[in-house]
LOLOMI-984614 format. One record per residue (C-alpha): x, y, z; residue in three letters. Coordinates in steps of 0.5 Angstrom, whole numbers. Layout:
<atoms>
     x     y     z residu
     X     Y     Z    ALA
...
</atoms>
This chain:
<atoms>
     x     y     z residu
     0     0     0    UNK
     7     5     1    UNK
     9     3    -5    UNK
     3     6    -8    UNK
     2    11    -5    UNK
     8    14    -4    UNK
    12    15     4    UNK
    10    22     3    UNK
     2    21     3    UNK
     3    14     7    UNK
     5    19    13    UNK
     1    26    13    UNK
    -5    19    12    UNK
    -3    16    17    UNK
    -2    23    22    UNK
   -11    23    22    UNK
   -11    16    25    UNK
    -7    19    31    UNK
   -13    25    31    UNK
   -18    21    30    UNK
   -16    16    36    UNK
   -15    23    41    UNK
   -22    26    39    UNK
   -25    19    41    UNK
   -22    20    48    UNK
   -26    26    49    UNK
   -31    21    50    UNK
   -30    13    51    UNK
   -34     9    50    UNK
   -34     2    47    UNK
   -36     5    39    UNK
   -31    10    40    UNK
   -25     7    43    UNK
   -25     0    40    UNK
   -27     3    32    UNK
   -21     9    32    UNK
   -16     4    35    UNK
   -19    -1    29    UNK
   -17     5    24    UNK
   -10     7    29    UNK
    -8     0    28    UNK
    -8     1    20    UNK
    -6     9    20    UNK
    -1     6    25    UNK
     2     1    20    UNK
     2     6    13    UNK
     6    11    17    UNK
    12     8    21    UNK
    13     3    14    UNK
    12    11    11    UNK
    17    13    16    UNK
    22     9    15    UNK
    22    10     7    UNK
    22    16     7    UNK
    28    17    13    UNK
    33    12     9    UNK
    31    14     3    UNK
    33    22     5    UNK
    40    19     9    UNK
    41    16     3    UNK
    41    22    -2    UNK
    45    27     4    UNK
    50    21     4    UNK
    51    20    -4    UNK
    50    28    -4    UNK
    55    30     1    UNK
    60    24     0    UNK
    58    21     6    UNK
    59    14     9    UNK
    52    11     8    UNK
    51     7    14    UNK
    53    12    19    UNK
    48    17    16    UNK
    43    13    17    UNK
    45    11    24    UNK
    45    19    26    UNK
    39    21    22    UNK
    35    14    26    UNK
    38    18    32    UNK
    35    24    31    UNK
    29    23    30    UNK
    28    17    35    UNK
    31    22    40    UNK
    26    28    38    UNK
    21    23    38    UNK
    22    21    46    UNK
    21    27    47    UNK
    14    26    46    UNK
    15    22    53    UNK
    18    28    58    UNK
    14    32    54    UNK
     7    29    54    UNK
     9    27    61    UNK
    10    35    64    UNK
     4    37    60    UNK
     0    32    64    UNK
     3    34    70    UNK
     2    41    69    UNK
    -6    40    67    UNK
    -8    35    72    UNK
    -6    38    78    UNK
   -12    40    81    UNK
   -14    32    80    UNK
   -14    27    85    UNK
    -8    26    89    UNK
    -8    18    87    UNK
    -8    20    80    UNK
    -2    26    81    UNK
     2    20    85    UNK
     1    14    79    UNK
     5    20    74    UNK
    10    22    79    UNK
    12    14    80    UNK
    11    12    73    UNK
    16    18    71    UNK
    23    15    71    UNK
    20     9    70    UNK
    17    11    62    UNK
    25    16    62    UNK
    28    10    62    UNK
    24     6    58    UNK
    25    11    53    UNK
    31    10    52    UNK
    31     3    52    UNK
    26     4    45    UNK
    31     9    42    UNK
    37     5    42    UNK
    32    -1    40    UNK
    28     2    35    UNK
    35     7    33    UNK
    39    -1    32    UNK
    32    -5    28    UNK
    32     2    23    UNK
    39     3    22    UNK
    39    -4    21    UNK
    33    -6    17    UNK
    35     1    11    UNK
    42    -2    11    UNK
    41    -9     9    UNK
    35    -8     5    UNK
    38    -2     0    UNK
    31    -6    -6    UNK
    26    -8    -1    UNK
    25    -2     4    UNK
    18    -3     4    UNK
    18    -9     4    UNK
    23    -9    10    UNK
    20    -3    15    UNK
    13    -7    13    UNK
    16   -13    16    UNK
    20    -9    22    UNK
    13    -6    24    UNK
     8   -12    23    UNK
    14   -17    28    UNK
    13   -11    34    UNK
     6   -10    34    UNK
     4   -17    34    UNK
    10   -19    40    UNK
     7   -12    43    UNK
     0   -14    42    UNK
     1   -21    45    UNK
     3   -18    53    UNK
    -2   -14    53    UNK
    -7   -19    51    UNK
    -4   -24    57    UNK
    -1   -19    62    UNK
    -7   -21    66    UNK
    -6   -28    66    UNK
     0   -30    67    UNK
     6   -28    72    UNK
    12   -23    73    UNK
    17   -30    73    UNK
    14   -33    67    UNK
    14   -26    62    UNK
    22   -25    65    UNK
    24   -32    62    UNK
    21   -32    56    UNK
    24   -24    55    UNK
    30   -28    56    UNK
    29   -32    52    UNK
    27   -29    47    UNK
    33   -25    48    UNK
    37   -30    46    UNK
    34   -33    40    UNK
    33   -26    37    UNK
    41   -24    38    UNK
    44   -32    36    UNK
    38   -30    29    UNK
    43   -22    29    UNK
    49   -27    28    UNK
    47   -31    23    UNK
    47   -25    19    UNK
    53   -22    22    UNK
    58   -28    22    UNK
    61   -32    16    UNK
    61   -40    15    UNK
    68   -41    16    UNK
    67   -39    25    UNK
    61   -44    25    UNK
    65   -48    30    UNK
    68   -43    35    UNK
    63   -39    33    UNK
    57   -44    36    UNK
    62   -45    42    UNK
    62   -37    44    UNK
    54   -37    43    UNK
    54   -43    47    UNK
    57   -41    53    UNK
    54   -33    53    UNK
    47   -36    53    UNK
    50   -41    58    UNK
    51   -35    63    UNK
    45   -31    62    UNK
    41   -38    63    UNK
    46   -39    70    UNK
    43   -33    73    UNK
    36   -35    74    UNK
    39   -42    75    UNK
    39   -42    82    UNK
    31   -41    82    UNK
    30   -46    77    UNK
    33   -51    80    UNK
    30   -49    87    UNK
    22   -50    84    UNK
    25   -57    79    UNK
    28   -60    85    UNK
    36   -62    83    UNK
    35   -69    80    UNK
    29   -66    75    UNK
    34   -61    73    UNK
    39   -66    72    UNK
    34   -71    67    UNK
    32   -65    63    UNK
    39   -62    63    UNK
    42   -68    59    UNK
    37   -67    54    UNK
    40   -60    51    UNK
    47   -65    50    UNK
    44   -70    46    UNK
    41   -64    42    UNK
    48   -61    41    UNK
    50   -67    39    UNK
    45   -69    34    UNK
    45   -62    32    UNK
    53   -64    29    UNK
    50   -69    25    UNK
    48   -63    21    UNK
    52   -58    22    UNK
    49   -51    19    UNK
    48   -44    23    UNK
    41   -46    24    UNK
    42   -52    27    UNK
    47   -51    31    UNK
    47   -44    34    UNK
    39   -47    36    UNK
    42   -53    39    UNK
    47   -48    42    UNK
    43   -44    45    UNK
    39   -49    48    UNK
    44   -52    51    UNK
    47   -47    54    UNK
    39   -47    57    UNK
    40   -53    60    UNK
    47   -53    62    UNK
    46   -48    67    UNK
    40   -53    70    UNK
    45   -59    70    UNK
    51   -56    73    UNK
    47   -53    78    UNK
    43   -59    80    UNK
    49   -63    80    UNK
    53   -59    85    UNK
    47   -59    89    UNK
    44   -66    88    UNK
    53   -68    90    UNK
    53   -64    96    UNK
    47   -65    99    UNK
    49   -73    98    UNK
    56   -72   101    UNK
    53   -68   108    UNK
    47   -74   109    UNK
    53   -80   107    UNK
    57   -76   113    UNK
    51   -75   118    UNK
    49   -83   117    UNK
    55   -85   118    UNK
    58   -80   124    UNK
    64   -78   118    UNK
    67   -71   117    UNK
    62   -67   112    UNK
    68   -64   109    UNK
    73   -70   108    UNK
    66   -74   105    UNK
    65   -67   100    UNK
    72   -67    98    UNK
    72   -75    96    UNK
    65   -74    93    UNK
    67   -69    89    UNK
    74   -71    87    UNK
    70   -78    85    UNK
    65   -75    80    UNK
    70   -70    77    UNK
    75   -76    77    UNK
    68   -80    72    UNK
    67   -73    69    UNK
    75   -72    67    UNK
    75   -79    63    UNK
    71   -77    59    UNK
    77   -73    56    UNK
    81   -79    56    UNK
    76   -84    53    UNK
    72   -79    47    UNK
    80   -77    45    UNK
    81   -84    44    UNK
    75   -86    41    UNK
    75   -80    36    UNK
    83   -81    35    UNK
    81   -88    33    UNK
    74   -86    28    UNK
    79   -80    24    UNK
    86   -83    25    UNK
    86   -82    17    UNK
    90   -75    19    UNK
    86   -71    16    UNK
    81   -69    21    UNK
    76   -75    19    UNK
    72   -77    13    UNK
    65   -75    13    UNK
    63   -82    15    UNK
    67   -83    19    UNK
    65   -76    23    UNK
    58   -79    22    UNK
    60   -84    26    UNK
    63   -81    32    UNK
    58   -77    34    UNK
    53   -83    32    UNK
    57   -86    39    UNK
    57   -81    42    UNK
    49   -79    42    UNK
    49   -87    43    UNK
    52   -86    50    UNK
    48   -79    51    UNK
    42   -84    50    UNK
    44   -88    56    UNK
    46   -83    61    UNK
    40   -80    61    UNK
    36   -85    62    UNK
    41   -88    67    UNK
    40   -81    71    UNK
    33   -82    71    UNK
    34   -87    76    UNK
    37   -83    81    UNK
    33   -82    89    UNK
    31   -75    89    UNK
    35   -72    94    UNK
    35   -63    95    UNK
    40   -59   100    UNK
    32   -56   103    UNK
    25   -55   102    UNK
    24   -49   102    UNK
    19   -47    97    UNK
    20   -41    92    UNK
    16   -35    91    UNK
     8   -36    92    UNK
     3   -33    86    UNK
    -1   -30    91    UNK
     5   -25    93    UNK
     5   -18    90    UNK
     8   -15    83    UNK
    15   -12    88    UNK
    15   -18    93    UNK
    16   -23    87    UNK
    22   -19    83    UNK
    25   -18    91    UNK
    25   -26    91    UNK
    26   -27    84    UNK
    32   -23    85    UNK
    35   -25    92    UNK
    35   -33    89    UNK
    39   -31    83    UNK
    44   -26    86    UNK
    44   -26    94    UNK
    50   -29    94    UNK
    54   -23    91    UNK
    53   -19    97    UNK
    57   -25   101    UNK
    65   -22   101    UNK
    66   -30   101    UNK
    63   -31    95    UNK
    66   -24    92    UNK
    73   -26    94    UNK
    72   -34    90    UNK
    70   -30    84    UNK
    76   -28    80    UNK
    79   -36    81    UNK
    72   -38    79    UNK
    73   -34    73    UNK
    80   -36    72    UNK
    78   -44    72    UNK
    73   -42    66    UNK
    79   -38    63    UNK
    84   -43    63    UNK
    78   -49    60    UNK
    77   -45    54    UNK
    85   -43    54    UNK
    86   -51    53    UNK
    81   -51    47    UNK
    81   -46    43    UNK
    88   -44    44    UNK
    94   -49    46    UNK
    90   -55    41    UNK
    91   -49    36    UNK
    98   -46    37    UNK
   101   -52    41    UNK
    99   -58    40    UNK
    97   -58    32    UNK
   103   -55    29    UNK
   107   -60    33    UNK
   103   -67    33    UNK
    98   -65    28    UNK
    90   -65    27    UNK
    91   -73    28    UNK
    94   -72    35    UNK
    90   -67    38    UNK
    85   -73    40    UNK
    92   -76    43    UNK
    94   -70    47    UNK
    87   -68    50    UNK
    86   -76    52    UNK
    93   -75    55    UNK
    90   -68    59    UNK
    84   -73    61    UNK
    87   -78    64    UNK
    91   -73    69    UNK
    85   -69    69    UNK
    82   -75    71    UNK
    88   -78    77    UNK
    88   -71    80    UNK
    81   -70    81    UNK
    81   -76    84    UNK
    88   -75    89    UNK
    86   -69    90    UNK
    79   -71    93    UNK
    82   -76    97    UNK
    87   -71   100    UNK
    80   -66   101    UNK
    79   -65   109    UNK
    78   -58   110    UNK
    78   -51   108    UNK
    86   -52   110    UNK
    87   -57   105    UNK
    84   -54   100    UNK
    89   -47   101    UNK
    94   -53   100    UNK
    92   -56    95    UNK
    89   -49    89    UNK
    96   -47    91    UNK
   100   -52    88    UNK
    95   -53    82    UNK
    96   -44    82    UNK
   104   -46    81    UNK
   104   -51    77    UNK
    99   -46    73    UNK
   104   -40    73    UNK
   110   -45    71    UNK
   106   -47    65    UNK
   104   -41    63    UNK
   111   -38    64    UNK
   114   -45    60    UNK
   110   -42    53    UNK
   111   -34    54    UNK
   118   -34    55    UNK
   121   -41    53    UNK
   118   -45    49    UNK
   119   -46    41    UNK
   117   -51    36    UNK
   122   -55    36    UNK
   124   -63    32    UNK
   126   -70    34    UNK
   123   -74    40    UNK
   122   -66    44    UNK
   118   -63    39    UNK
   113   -69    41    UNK
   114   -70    48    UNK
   113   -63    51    UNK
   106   -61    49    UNK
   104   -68    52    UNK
   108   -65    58    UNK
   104   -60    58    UNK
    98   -63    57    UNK
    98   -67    62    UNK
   100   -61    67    UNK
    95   -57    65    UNK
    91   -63    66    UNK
    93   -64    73    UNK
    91   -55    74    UNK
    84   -57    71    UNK
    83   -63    76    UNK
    85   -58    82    UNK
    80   -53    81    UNK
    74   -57    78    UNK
    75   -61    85    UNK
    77   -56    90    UNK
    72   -49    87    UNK
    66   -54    88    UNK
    68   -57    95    UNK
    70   -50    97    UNK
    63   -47    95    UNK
    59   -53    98    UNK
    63   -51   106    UNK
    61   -45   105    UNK
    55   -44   102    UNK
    51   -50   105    UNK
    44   -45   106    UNK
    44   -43    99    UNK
    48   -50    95    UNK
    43   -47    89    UNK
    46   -40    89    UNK
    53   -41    90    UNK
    53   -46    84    UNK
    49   -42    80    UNK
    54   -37    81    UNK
    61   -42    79    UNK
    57   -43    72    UNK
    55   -35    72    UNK
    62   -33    72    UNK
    67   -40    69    UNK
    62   -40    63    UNK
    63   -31    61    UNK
    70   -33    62    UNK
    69   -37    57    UNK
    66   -34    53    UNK
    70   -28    52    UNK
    75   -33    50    UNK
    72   -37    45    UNK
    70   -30    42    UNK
    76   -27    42    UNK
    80   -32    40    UNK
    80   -31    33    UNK
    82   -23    34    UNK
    88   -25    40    UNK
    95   -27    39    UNK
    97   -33    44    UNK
   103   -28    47    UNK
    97   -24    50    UNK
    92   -28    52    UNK
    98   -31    56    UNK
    99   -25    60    UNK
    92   -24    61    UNK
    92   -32    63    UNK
    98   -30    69    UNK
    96   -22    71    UNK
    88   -26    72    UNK
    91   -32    76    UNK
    96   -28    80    UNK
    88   -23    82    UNK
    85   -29    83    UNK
    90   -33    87    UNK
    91   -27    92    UNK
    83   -26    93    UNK
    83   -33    95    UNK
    89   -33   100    UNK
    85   -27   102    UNK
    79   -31   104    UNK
    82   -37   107    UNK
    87   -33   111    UNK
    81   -28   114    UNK
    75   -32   114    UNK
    78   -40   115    UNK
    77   -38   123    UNK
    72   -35   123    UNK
    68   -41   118    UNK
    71   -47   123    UNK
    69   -43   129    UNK
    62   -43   126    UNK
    61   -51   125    UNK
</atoms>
């Protein structure tokens, strides 16, 4: 319809649905209101798709006209005119201010208190709007209208949707499907953004940032699932990951991504809480010291867990052993295994007892609008404002940094040049199988929040020696040497990756017994951001720098341990 009548006609057109929707406020009523906002709805769409002709096609000209870069033209013009037109909020709000202050006192209290809520909305609008326009006009240089039509018919429908089910459906669920949506809308941005060739480390990079913004509502989650519920559906988003690699398109793996970056914040929540709430009910039965039995419970389950490195490196070497990083059938065939033992391990964990850390029962429906964000809000981040908690934070953030260095930079930079593609399968399963012993020494050796100083300390070393080895010694080098040294680090880094794993879960499950969902929400929050970053960066970022990034954040993070452990240790035992 733009198309016919032109963006020009298309807006001084659609400015008399606006009036006609005013004048009928003069006097509402059923006939009045419900027919001008019939004809306000179809007044509404020919303009703003006119509006977003009409200002791209002019940024446009002024660009071509004026030898300016287009792109920037259209993005300062969508500026100015979303910026005037949030003026309307301020403006439109003093007005009625001004106006109505001879009326009811309630009435005068509703605007003060909605005002600096609709100033920030406004904001939050322009940059969205500004961002959805400037975007739309670049990329569809033939279809404008086509596109502005779109743009409008996708937010009209999603804003029709709450205000038709506002009544009827609660705060927490409108916060989890925002968040959803969230996530869905920025992976459908990348698809635009991103190349083919980044598929893999692009997925992984989507994978662990949805991992984090799904961790932080993870402990409310996995406090109404109860932890073995949330460990059964979790398993699902693997298997869904893995079946995704059987395709792997942009479609199906940022989806599955997505979801399993969903589903990996419930598991490992649920899995830190279910493992330490098992550990304290085997202590008490059996009259054992709780932090000796959280110390083997965990270095028992990360010594499992940690096989899995050594046993999937080694199927994966034997099914691409033609050196060429597999043939299609044999990749088929890799990861048709590999979803076989996902199969199986879901199904084992539905066997589990149902075993939760409390019973305390999350925010009720009946409470108010405040009272249910206080509580959604307490669940997620209470445990940022325990200093014990702030003083783990940067080595919970360091364990998550030396996980992704493993994956995306020393397989890169050291393994392949040295033993190539075939021998990476060997070098990781070499950092399994000590990932594995460590995990399973360094549970045995777990009694207390002693031990556990004892024990970071001597993996933070051996992390600094090998860090330190390739900042300033290591080289590529032939004969038996060139072999041996990247297994040697492997299996160093193997040995780091076992201490932290172990000791970050033991620790938090000692210190944070009250709030096992929180807090290990918290280590998820925090270990997959930092992985994240790394994942993305990882493209863009020479190995030298990421290397002293890697100590600087080891030696911040090692010092805020020490900290804790030296000014809390006494003051926790004397609590017990």
């Amino acid at each position: 319809m733009v198309c016919i009548l032109g963006s020009k006609n298309a807006l001084v057109l659609g400015t008399n649905g606006y009036w006609l929707f005013i004048a009928a406020n003069l006097k509402p009523t059923w006939y009045t209101m419900v027919l001008a906002s019939l004809y306000l709805g179809f007044a509404s769409s020919i303009i703003w798709v006119g509006q977003g002709m009409y200002l791209t096609s002019t940024a446009r000209s002024h660009a071509k006209y004026c030898h300016l870069h287009e792109g920037a033209v259209i993005g300062n013009f969508n500026g100015e005119f979303w910026g005037m037109f949030a003026c309307n909020q301020f403006l439109g709000n003093l007005i009625s201010l001004a106006l109505l202050r001879d009326g009811t006192s309630a009435w005068t209290a509703v605007v003060l208190f909605l005002s600096p809520h609709i100033t920030l909305q406004a904001v939050l609008m322009v940059m969205l709007a500004t961002l959805c326009i400037s975007l739309a006009g670049f990329l569809f240089l033939m279809l404008k209208e086509g596109a502005f039509a779109q743009l409008k018919v996708w937010q009209s429908a999603t804003t029709a949707v709450v205000f038709f089910l506002s009544p009827h459906i609660t705060l927490q669920a409108v916060l989890m499907v925002m968040l959803a949506a969230l996530c869905i809308s920025f992976a459908g941005f990348l698809f635009l953004m991103l190349k083919e060739d980044n598929l893999g480390t692009t997925s992984l990079g989507i994978l662990y940032l949805s991992f984090t913004i799904f961790s932080l509502v993870a402990s409310p989650m996995v406090h109404k699932l109860g932890s073995k519920n949330a460990l059964v559906l979790g398993t699902t988003g693997y298997w869904l990951f893995i079946a995704a690699n059987l395709i792997p398109t942009w479609y199906t793996m940022v989806s599955a991504s997505l979801y399993l970056g969903f589903s990996s914040s419930i598991i490992w929540v649920g899995q830190g809480t279910y493992l330490t709430s098992t550990a304290r009910s085997h202590a008490k039965d059996c009259h054992l010291h709780e932090g000796t039995v959280i110390g083997n419970f965990n270095g028992e389950f990360w010594g499992m867990f940690a096989s899995n490195q050594f046993l999937g490196n080694l199927i994966s070497l034997a099914l691409l052993r033609d050196g060429t990083g597999g043939s299609t059938s044999g990749t088929t065939l890799l990861f048709v295994v590999f979803l076989g033992s996902m199969t199986l391990g879901t199904i084992l964990m539905c066997f589990l007892h149902k075993r939760d850390g409390k019973g305390d029962e999350g925010p009720k429906s009946s409470t108010s609008f405040y009272s249910s964000v206080a509580s959604l809000l307490k669940l997620a981040i209470a445990p940022l404002f325990d200093k014990r908690m702030l003083f783990v934070i940067p080595l919970i953030a360091y364990s998550g940094l030396q996980q992704a260095f493993v994956w995306a930079e020393f397989t890169k930079y050291i393994v392949t040049p040295a033993l190539g593609v075939s021998g990476v399968g060997g070098a990781m399963a070499v950092y399994g199988a000590f990932d594995a012993i460590c995990s399973l020494a360094a549970g045995r050796f777990t009694s207390g929040l002693s031990s556990i100083t004892l024990i970071v300390s001597g993996g933070a070393f051996v992390q600094a020696i090998v860090l330190l080895w390739l900042l300033l010694k290591y080289s590529l080098t032939s004969g038996v040497l060139g072999y041996v040294y990247p297994l040697l680090m492997a299996a160093l880094l193997g040995i780091c990756d076992g201490v932290f794993n172990t000791q970050l879960n033991a620790l938090l499950g000692m210190l944070f017994k009250h709030d096992m969902e929180g807090a290990f929400a918290q280590l998820k929050v925090w270990q997959s951001a930092s992985t994240a970053v790394v994942f993305f960066l990882s493209p863009h970022i020479t190995l030298q720098a990421v290397l002293m990034v890697m100590l600087a954040a080891l030696c911040i993070s090692f010092a805020g341990f020490l900290f804790l452990m030296l000014k809390v240790e006494r003051a926790f035992s004397s609590s017990e």
